[in-house]
PDB file of N, CA, C, O and CB in Angstrom:
ATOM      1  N   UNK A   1       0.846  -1.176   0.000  1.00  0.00           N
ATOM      2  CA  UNK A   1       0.000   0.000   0.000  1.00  0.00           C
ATOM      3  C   UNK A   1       0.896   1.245   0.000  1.00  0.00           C
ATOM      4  O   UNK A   1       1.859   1.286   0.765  1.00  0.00           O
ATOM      5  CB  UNK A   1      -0.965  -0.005   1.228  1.00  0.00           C
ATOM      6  N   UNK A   2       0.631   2.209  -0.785  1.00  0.00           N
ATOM      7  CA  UNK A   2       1.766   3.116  -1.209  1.00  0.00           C
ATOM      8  C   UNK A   2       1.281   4.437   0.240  1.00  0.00           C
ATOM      9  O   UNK A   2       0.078   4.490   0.494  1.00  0.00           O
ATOM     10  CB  UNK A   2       1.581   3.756  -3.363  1.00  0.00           C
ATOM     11  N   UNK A   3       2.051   5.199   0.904  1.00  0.00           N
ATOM     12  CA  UNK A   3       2.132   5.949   1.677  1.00  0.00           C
ATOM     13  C   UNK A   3       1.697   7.206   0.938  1.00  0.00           C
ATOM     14  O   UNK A   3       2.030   7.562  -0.192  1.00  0.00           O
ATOM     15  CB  UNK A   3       3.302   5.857   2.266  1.00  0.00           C
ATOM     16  N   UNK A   4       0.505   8.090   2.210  1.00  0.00           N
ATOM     17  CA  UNK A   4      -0.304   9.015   1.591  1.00  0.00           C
ATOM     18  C   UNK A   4       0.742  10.195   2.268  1.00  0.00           C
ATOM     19  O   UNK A   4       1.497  10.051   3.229  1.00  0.00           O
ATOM     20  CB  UNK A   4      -2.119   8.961   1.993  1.00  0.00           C
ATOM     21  N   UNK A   5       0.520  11.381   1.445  1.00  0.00           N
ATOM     22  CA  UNK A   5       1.335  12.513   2.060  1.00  0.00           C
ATOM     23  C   UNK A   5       0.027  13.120   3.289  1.00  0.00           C
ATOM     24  O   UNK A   5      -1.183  12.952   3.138  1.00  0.00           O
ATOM     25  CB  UNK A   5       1.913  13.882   0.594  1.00  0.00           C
ATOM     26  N   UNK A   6       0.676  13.816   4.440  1.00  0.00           N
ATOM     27  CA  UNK A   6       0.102  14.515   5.062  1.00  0.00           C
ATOM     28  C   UNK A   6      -0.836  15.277   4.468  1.00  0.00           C
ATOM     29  O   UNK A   6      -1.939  14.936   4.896  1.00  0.00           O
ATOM     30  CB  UNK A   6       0.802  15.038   5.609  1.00  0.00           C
ATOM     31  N   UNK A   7      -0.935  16.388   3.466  1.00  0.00           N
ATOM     32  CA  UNK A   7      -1.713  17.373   2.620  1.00  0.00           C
ATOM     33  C   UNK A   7      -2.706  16.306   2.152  1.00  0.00           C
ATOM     34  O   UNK A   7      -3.844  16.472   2.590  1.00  0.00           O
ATOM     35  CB  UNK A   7      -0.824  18.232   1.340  1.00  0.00           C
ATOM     36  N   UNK A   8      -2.488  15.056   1.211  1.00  0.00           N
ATOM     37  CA  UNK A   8      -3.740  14.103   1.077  1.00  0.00           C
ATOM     38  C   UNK A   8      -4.331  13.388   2.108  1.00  0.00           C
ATOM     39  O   UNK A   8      -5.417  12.864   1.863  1.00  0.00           O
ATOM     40  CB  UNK A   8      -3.502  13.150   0.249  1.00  0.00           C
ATOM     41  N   UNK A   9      -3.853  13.259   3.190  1.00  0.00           N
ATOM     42  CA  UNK A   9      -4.635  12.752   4.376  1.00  0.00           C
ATOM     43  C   UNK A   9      -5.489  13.795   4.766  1.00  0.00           C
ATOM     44  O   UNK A   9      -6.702  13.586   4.811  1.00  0.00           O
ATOM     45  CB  UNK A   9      -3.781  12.312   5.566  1.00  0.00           C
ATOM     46  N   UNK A  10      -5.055  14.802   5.032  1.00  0.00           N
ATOM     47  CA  UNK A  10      -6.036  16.209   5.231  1.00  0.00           C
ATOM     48  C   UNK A  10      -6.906  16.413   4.604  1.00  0.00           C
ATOM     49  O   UNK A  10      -7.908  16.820   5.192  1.00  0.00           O
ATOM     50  CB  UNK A  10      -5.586  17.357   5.087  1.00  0.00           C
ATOM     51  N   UNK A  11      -6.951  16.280   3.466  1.00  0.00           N
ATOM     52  CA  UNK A  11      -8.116  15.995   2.404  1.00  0.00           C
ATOM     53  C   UNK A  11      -8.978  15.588   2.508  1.00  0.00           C
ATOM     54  O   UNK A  11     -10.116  16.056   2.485  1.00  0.00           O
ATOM     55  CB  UNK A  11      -8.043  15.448   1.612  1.00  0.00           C
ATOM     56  N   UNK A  12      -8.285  13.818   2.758  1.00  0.00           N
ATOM     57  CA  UNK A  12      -9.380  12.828   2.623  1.00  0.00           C
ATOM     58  C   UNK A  12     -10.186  13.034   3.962  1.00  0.00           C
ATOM     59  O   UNK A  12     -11.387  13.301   3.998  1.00  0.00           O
ATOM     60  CB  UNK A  12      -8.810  11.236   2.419  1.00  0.00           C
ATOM     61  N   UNK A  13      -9.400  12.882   5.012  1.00  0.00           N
ATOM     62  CA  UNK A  13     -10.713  13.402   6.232  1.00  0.00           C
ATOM     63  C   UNK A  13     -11.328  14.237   6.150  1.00  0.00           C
ATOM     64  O   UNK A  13     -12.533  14.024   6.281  1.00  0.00           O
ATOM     65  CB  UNK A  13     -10.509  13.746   7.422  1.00  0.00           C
ATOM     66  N   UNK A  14     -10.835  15.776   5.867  1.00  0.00           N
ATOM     67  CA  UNK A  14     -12.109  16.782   5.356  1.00  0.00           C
ATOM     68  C   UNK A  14     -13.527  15.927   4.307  1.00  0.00           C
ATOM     69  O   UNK A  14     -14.715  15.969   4.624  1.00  0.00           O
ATOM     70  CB  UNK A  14     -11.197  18.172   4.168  1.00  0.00           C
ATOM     71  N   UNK A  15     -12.998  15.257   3.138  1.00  0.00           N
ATOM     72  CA  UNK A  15     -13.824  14.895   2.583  1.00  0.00           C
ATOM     73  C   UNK A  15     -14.722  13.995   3.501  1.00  0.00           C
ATOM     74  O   UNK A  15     -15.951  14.064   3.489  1.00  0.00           O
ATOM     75  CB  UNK A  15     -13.322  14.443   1.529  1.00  0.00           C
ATOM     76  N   UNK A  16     -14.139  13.310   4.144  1.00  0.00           N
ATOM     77  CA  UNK A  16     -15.308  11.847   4.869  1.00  0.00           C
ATOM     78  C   UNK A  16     -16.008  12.621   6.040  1.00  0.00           C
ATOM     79  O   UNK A  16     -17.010  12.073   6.498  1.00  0.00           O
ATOM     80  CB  UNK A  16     -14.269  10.096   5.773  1.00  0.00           C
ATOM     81  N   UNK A  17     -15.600  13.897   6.626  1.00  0.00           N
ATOM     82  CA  UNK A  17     -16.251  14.381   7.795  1.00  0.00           C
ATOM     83  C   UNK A  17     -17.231  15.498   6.999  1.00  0.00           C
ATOM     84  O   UNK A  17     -17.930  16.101   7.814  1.00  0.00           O
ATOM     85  CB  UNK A  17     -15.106  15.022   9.036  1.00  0.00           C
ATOM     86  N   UNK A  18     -17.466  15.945   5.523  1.00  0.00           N
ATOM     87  CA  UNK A  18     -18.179  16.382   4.983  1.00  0.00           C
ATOM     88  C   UNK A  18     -19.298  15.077   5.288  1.00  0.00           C
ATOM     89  O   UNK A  18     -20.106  15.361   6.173  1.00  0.00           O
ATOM     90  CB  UNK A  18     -17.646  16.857   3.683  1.00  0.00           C
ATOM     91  N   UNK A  19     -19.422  14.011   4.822  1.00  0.00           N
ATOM     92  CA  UNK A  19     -20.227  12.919   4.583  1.00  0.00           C
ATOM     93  C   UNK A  19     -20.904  12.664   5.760  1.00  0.00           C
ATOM     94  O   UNK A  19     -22.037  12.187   5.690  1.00  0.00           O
ATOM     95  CB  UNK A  19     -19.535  11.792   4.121  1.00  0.00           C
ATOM     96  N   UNK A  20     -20.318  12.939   6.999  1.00  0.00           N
ATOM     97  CA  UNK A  20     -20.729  12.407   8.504  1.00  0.00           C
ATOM     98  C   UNK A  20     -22.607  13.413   8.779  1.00  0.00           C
ATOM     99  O   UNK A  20     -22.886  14.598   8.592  1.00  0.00           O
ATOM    100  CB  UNK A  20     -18.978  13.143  10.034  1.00  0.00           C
ATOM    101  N   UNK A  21     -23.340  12.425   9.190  1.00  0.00           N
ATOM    102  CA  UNK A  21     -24.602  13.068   9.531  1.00  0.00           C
ATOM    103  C   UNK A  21     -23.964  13.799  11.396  1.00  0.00           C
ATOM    104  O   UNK A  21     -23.453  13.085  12.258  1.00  0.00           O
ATOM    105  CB  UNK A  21     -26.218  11.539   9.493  1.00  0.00           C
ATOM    106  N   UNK A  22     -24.122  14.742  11.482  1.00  0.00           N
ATOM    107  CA  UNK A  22     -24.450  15.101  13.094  1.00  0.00           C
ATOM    108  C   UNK A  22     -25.515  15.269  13.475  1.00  0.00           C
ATOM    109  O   UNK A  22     -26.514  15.750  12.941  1.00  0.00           O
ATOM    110  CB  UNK A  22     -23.982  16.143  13.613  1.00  0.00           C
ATOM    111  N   UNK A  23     -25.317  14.851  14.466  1.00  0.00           N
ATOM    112  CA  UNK A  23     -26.826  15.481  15.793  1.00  0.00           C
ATOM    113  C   UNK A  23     -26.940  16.357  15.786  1.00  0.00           C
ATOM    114  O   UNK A  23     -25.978  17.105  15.612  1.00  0.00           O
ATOM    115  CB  UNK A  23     -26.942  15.461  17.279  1.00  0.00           C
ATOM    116  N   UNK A  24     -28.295  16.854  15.985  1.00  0.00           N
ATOM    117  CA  UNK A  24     -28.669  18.281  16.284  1.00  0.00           C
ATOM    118  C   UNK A  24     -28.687  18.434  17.647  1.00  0.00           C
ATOM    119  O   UNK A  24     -28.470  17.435  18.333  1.00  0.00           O
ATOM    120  CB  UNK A  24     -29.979  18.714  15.736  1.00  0.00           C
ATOM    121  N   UNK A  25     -28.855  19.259  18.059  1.00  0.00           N
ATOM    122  CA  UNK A  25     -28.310  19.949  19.409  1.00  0.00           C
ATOM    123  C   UNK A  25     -29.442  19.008  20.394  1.00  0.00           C
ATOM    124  O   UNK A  25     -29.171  18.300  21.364  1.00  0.00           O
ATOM    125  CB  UNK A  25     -28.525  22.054  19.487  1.00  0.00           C
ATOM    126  N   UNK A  26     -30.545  19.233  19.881  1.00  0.00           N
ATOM    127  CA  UNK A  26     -31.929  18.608  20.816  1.00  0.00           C
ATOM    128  C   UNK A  26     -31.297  17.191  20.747  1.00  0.00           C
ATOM    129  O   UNK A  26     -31.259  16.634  21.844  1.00  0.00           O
ATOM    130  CB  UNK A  26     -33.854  18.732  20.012  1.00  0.00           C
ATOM    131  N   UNK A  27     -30.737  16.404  19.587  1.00  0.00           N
ATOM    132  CA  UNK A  27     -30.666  15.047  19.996  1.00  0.00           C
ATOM    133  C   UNK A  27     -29.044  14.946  20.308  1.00  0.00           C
ATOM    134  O   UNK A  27     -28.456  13.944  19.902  1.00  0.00           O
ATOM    135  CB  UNK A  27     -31.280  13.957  18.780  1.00  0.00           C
ATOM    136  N   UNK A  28     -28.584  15.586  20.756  1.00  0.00           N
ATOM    137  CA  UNK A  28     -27.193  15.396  21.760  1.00  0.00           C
ATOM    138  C   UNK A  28     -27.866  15.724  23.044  1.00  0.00           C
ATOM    139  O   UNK A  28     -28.026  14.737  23.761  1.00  0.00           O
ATOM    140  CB  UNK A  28     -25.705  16.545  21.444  1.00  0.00           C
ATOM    141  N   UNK A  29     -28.211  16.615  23.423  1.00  0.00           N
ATOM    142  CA  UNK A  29     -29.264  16.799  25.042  1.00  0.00           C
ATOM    143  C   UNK A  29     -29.975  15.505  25.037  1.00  0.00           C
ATOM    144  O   UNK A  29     -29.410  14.636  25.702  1.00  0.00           O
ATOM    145  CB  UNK A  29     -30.698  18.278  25.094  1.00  0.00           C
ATOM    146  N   UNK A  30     -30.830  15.235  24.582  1.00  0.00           N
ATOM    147  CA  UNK A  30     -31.436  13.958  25.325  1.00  0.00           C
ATOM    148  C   UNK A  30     -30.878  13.043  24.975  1.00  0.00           C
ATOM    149  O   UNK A  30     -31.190  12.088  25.687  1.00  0.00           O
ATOM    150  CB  UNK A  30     -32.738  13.610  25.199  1.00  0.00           C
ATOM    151  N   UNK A  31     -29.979  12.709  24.008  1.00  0.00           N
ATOM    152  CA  UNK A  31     -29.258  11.419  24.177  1.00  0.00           C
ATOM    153  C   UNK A  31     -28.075  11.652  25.747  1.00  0.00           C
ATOM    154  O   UNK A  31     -28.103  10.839  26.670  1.00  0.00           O
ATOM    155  CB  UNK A  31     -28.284  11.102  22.437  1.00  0.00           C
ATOM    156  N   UNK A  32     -27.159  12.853  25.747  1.00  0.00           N
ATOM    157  CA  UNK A  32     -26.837  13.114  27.624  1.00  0.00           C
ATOM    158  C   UNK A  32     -28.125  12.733  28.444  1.00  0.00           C
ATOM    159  O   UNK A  32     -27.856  12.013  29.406  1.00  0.00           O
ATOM    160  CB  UNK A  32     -26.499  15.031  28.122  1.00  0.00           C
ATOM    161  N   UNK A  33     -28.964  12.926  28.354  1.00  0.00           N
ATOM    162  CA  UNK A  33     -29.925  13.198  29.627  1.00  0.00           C
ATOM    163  C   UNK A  33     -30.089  11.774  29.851  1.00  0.00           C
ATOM    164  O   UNK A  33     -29.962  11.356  31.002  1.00  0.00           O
ATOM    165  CB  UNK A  33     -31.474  14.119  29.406  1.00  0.00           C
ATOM    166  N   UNK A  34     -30.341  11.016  28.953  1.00  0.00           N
ATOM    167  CA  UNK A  34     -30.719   9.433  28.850  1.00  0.00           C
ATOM    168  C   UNK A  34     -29.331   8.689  28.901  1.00  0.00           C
ATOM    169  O   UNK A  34     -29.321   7.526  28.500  1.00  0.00           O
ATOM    170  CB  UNK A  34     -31.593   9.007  27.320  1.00  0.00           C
ATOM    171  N   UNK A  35     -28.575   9.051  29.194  1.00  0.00           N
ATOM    172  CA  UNK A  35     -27.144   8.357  29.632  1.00  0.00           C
ATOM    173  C   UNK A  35     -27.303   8.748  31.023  1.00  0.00           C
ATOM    174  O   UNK A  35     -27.345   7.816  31.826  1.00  0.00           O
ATOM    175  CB  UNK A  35     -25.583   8.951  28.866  1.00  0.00           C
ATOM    176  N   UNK A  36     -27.437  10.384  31.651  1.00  0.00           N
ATOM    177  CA  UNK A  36     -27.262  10.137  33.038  1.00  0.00           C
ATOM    178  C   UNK A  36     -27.894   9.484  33.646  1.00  0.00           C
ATOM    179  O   UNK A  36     -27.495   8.965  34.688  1.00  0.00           O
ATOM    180  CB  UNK A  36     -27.259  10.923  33.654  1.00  0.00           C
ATOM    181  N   UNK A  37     -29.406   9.283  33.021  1.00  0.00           N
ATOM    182  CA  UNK A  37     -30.722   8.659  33.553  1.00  0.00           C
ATOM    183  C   UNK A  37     -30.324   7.333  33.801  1.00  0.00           C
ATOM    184  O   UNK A  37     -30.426   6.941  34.963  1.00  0.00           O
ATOM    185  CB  UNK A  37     -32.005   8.709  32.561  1.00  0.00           C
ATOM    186  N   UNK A  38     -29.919   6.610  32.998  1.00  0.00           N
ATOM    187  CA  UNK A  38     -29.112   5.461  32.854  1.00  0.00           C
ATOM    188  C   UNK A  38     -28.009   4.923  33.767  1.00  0.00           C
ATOM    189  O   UNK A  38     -27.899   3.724  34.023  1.00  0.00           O
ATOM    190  CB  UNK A  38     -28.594   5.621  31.794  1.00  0.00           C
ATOM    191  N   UNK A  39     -27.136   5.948  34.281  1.00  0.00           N
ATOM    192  CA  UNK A  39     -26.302   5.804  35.315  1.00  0.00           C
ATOM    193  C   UNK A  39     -26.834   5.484  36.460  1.00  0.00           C
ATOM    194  O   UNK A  39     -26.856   4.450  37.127  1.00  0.00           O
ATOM    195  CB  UNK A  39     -25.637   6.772  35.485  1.00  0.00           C
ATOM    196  N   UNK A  40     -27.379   6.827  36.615  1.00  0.00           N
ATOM    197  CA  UNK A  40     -28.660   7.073  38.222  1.00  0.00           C
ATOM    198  C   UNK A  40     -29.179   5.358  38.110  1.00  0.00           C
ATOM    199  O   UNK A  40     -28.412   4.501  38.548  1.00  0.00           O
ATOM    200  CB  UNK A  40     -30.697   8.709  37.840  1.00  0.00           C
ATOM    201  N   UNK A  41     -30.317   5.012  37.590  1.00  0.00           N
ATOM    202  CA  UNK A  41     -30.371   3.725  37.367  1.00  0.00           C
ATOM    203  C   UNK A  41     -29.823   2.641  37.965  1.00  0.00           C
ATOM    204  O   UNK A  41     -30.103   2.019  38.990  1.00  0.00           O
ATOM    205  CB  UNK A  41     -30.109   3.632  36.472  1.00  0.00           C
ATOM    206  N   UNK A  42     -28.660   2.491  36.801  1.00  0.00           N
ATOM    207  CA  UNK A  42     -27.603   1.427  37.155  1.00  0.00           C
ATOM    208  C   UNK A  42     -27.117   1.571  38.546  1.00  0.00           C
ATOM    209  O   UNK A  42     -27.257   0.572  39.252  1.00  0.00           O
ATOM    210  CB  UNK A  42     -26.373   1.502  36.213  1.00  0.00           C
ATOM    211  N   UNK A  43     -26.594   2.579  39.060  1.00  0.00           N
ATOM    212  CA  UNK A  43     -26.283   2.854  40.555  1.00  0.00           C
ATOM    213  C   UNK A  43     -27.142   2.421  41.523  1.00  0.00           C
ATOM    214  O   UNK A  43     -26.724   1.822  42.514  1.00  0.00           O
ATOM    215  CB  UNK A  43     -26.174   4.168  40.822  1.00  0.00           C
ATOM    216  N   UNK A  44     -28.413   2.684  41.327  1.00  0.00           N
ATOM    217  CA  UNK A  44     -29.171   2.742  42.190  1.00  0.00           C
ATOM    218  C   UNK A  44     -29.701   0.597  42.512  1.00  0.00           C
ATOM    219  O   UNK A  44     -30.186  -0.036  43.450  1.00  0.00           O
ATOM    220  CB  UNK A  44     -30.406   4.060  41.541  1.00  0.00           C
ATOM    221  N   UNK A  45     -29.236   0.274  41.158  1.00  0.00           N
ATOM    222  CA  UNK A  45     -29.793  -1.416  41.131  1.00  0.00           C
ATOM    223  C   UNK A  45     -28.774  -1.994  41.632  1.00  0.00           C
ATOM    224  O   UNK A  45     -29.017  -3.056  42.206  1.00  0.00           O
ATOM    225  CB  UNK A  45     -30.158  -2.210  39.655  1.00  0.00           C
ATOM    226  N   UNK A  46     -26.986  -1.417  41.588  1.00  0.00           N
ATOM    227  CA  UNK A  46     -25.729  -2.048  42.150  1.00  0.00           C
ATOM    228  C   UNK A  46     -25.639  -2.265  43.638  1.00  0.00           C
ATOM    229  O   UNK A  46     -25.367  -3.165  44.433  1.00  0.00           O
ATOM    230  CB  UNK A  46     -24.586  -1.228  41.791  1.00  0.00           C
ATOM    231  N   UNK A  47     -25.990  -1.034  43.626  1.00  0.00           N
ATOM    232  CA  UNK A  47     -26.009  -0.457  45.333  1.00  0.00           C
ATOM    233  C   UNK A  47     -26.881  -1.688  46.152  1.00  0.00           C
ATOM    234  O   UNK A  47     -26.678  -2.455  47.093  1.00  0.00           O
ATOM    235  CB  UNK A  47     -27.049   1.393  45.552  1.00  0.00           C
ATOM    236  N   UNK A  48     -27.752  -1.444  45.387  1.00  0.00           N
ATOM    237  CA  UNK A  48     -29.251  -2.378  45.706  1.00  0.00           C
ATOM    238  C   UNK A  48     -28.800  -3.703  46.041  1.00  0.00           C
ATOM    239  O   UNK A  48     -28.815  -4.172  47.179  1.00  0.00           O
ATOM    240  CB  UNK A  48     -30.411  -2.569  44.304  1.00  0.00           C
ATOM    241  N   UNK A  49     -28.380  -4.314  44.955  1.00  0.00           N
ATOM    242  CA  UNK A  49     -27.849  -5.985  44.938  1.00  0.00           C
ATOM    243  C   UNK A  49     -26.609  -6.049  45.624  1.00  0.00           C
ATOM    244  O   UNK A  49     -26.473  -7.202  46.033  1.00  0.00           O
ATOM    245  CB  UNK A  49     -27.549  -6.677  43.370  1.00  0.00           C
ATOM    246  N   UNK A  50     -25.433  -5.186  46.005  1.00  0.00           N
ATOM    247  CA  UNK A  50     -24.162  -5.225  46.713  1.00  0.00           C
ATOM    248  C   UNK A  50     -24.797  -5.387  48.133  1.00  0.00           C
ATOM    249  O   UNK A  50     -24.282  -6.104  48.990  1.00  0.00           O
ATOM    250  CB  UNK A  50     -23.131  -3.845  46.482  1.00  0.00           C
ATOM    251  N   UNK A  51     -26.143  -4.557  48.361  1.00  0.00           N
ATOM    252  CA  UNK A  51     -26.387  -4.113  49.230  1.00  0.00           C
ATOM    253  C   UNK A  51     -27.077  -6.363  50.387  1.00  0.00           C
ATOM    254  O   UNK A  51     -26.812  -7.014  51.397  1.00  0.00           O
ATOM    255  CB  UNK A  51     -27.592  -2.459  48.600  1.00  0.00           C
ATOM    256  N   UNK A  52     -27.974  -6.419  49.136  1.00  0.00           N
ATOM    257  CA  UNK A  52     -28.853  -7.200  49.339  1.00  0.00           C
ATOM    258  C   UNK A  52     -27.660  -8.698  49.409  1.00  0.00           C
ATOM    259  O   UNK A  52     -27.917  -9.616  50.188  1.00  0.00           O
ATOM    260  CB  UNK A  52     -30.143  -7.011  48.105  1.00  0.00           C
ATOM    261  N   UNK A  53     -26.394  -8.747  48.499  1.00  0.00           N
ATOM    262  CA  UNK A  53     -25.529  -9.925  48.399  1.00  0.00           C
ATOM    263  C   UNK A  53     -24.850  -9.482  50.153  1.00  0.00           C
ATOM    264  O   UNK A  53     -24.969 -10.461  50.890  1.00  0.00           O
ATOM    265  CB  UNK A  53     -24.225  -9.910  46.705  1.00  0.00           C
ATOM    266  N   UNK A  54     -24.284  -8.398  50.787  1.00  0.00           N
ATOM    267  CA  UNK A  54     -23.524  -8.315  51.559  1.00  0.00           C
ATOM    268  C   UNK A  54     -24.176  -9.535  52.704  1.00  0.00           C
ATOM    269  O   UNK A  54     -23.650 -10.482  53.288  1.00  0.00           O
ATOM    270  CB  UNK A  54     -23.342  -6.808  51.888  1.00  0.00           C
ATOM    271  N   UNK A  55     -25.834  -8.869  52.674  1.00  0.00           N
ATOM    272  CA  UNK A  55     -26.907  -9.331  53.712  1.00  0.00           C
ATOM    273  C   UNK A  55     -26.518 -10.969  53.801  1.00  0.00           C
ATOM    274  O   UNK A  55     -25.844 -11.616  54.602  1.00  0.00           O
ATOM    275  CB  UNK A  55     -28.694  -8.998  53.123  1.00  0.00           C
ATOM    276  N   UNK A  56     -27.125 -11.254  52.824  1.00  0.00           N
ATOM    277  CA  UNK A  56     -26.955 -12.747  52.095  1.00  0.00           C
ATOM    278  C   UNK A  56     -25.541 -13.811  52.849  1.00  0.00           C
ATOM    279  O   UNK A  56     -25.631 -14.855  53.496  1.00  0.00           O
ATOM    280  CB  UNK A  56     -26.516 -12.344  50.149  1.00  0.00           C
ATOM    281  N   UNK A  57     -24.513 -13.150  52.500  1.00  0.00           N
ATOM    282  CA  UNK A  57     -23.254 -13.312  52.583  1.00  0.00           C
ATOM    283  C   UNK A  57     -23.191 -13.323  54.463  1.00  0.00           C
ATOM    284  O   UNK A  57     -23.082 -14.482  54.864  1.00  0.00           O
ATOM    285  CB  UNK A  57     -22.396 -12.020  51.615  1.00  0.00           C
ATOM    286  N   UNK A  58     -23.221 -12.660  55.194  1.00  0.00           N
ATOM    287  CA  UNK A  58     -23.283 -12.085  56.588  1.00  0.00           C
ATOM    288  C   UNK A  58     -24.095 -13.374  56.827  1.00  0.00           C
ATOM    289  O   UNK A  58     -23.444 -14.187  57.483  1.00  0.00           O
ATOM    290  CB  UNK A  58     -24.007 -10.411  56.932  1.00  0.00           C
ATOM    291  N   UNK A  59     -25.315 -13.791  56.487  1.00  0.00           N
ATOM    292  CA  UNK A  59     -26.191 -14.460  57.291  1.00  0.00           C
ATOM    293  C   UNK A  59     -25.350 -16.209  56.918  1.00  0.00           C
ATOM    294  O   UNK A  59     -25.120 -17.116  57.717  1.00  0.00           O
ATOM    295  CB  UNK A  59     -28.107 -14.098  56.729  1.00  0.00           C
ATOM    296  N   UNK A  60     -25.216 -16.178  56.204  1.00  0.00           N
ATOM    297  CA  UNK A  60     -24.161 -17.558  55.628  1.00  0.00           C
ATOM    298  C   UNK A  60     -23.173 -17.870  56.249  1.00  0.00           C
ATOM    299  O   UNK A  60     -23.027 -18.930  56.858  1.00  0.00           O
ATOM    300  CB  UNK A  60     -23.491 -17.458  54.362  1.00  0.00           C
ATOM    301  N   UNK A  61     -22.173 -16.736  56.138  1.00  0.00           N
ATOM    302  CA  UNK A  61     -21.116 -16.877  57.596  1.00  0.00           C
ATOM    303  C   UNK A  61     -21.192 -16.584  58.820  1.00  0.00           C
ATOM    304  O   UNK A  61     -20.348 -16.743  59.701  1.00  0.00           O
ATOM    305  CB  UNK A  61     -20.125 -16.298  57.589  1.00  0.00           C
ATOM    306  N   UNK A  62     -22.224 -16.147  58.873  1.00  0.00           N
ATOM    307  CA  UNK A  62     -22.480 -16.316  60.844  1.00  0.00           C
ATOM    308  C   UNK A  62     -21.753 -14.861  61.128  1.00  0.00           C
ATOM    309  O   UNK A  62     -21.046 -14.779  62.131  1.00  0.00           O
ATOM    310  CB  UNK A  62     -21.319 -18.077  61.956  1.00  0.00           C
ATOM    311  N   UNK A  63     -21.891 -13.842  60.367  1.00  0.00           N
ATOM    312  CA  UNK A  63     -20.632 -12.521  61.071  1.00  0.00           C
ATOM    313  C   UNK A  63     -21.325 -11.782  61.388  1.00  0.00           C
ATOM    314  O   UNK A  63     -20.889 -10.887  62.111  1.00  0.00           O
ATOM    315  CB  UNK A  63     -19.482 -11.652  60.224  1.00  0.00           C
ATOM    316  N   UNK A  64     -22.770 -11.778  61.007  1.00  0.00           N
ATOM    317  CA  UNK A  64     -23.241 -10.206  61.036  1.00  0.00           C
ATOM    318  C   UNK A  64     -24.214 -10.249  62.775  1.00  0.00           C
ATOM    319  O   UNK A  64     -24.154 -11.349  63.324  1.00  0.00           O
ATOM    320  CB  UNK A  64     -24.577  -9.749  59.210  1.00  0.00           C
ATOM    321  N   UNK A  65     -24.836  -9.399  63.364  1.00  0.00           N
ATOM    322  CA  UNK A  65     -25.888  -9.647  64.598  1.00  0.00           C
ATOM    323  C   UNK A  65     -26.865  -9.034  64.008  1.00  0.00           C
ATOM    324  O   UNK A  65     -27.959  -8.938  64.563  1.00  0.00           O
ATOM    325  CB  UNK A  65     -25.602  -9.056  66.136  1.00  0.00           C
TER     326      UNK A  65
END
């Protein structure tokens, strides 16, 4: 494969990032909002089950009162 010069690499990405669709502003905000939502979530079900395995775990080995 023959080696592109810097000046044609510059090119060609200008050209392919012409081609790229972007988000519009409204669908970058709620796609963020629905990721943090998503976190909150996930946190809240980890916590939950770390919470609920510790219990679990304690009553199995005899450690907890």
């Amino acid at each position: 494969m023959a080696r592109t010069s810097p000046s044609e690499f510059v090119r060609q990405v200008q050209q392919e990032t012409r081609k790229v669709t972007w988000p519009s502003w409204k669908e970058t905000r709620m796609t963020t909002l629905m990721v943090f939502v998503m976190v909150v979530i996930v946190s809240v079900f980890l916590s939950v089950a770390d919470w609920a395995i510790g219990n679990v775990m304690r009553l199995i080995l005899g450690g907890g009162a």
